[in-house]
N, C-alpha and C positions, 0 to 999 in steps of 0.2 A: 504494500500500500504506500501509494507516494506521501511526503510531508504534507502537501495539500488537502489530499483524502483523508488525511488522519483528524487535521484539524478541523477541517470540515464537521466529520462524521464527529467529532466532541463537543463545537460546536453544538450541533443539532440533538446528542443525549443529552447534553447540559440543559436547552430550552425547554427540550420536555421533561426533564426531571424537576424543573424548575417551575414549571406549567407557565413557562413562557412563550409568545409568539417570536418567531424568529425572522428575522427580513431575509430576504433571497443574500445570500454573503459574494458581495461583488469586491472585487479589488478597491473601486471607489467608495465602498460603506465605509463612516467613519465607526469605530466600536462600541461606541455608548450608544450607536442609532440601532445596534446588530438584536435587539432584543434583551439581549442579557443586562444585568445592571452588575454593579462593580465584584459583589461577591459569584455571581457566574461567569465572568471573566475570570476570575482567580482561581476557581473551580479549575477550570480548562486549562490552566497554566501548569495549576497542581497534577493534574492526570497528564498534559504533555511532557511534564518532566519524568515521570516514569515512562510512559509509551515513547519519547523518541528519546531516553535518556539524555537530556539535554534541557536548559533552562537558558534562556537567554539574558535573562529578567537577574543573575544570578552569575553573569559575566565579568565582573566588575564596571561594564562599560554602560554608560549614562544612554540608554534605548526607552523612546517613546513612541513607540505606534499608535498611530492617526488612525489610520485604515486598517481594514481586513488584509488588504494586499501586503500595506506593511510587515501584518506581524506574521501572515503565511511568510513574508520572504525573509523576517528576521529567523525566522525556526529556519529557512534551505538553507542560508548562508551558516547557520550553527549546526545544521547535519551534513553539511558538504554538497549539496547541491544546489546551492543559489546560485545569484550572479555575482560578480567581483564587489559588490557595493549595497548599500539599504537606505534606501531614503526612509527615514524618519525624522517625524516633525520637520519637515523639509530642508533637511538636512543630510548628506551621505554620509554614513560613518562607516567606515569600515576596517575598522579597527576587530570586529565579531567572526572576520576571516582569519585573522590573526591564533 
Protein backbone atom coordinates (compact mmCIF):
# COMPACT_ATOMS: atom_id res chain seq x y z
CA UNK A 1 0.00 0.00 0.00
CA UNK A 2 1.42 3.32 -1.06
CA UNK A 3 2.17 6.28 1.65
CA UNK A 4 -0.83 7.99 0.13
CA UNK A 5 -3.28 5.00 0.46
CA UNK A 6 -2.23 4.54 3.89
CA UNK A 7 -3.03 7.97 4.96
CA UNK A 8 -5.91 8.16 3.14
CA UNK A 9 -7.51 4.85 4.36
CA UNK A 10 -6.65 6.52 8.22
CA UNK A 11 -7.86 9.37 7.36
CA UNK A 12 -11.29 7.82 6.56
CA UNK A 13 -11.30 5.12 9.83
CA UNK A 14 -10.59 8.06 11.95
CA UNK A 15 -13.95 10.04 10.52
CA UNK A 16 -15.92 7.24 11.11
CA UNK A 17 -14.77 6.27 14.27
CA UNK A 18 -15.12 9.66 15.11
CA UNK A 19 -18.60 9.95 13.55
CA UNK A 20 -17.34 12.59 11.49
CA UNK A 21 -18.09 13.64 7.89
CA UNK A 22 -15.00 13.67 5.85
CA UNK A 23 -14.41 16.09 2.80
CA UNK A 24 -13.30 14.24 -0.45
CA UNK A 25 -9.20 14.67 0.71
CA UNK A 26 -7.67 16.65 -2.37
CA UNK A 27 -4.06 17.85 -2.37
CA UNK A 28 -5.64 21.54 -2.04
CA UNK A 29 -7.92 20.78 1.20
CA UNK A 30 -6.45 22.67 3.88
CA UNK A 31 -6.61 20.13 7.35
CA UNK A 32 -8.87 21.66 9.76
CA UNK A 33 -11.48 21.85 6.53
CA UNK A 34 -10.80 17.65 6.12
CA UNK A 35 -13.49 16.99 8.80
CA UNK A 36 -11.50 15.97 11.60
CA UNK A 37 -10.80 18.43 14.34
CA UNK A 38 -7.53 18.70 16.10
CA UNK A 39 -7.69 15.42 18.37
CA UNK A 40 -8.54 13.38 14.94
CA UNK A 41 -5.62 14.65 13.30
CA UNK A 42 -3.57 13.58 16.09
CA UNK A 43 -5.23 10.33 16.20
CA UNK A 44 -3.98 9.66 12.45
CA UNK A 45 -0.46 10.97 13.22
CA UNK A 46 -0.43 8.41 16.20
CA UNK A 47 -1.42 5.35 14.14
CA UNK A 48 0.99 6.63 11.09
CA UNK A 49 3.60 6.41 13.26
CA UNK A 50 3.25 2.93 13.86
CA UNK A 51 1.87 1.88 10.24
CA UNK A 52 4.79 3.79 8.28
CA UNK A 53 7.19 3.76 11.37
CA UNK A 54 7.91 7.18 10.87
CA UNK A 55 6.78 10.59 12.58
CA UNK A 56 7.43 13.59 10.81
CA UNK A 57 5.97 15.72 13.48
CA UNK A 58 8.90 14.12 15.72
CA UNK A 59 11.99 15.02 13.25
CA UNK A 60 13.40 17.75 15.08
CA UNK A 61 12.46 19.93 12.07
CA UNK A 62 9.82 22.93 12.40
CA UNK A 63 6.93 21.10 9.61
CA UNK A 64 3.57 22.73 9.32
CA UNK A 65 1.16 21.21 6.93
CA UNK A 66 -1.57 23.41 5.32
CA UNK A 67 -2.86 20.97 3.08
CA UNK A 68 -3.62 17.35 2.71
CA UNK A 69 -1.18 17.25 -0.06
CA UNK A 70 1.33 18.65 2.26
CA UNK A 71 1.30 16.25 4.94
CA UNK A 72 0.62 13.06 2.22
CA UNK A 73 4.17 14.42 0.92
CA UNK A 74 5.77 15.37 4.37
CA UNK A 75 5.08 11.35 5.28
CA UNK A 76 6.80 10.23 1.14
CA UNK A 77 9.76 12.55 1.64
CA UNK A 78 10.10 10.69 5.46
CA UNK A 79 9.48 7.04 3.80
CA UNK A 80 11.60 7.71 0.87
CA UNK A 81 9.41 8.20 -1.77
CA UNK A 82 8.65 11.92 -2.02
CA UNK A 83 10.01 14.52 -4.06
CA UNK A 84 13.56 16.34 -3.24
CA UNK A 85 11.55 19.06 -1.38
CA UNK A 86 7.93 19.83 0.82
CA UNK A 87 6.34 22.84 0.74
CA UNK A 88 4.99 23.64 3.85
CA UNK A 89 3.37 26.77 5.03
CA UNK A 90 4.68 27.95 1.82
CA UNK A 91 7.77 27.35 2.48
CA UNK A 92 10.31 24.38 1.08
CA UNK A 93 12.00 22.63 3.79
CA UNK A 94 13.88 20.12 3.03
CA UNK A 95 15.83 19.41 5.57
CA UNK A 96 13.08 15.95 6.32
CA UNK A 97 15.24 14.33 3.32
CA UNK A 98 18.16 14.79 5.26
Amino acid sequence: MSVRSTITSQFQLVAREHGRTLAPLTDELKLFDSGLDSLGLATVVARLADLLNSDPFDSGVDVSPVTFGDFVRMYEICDGSGSDGLAVGGRVDTALIE
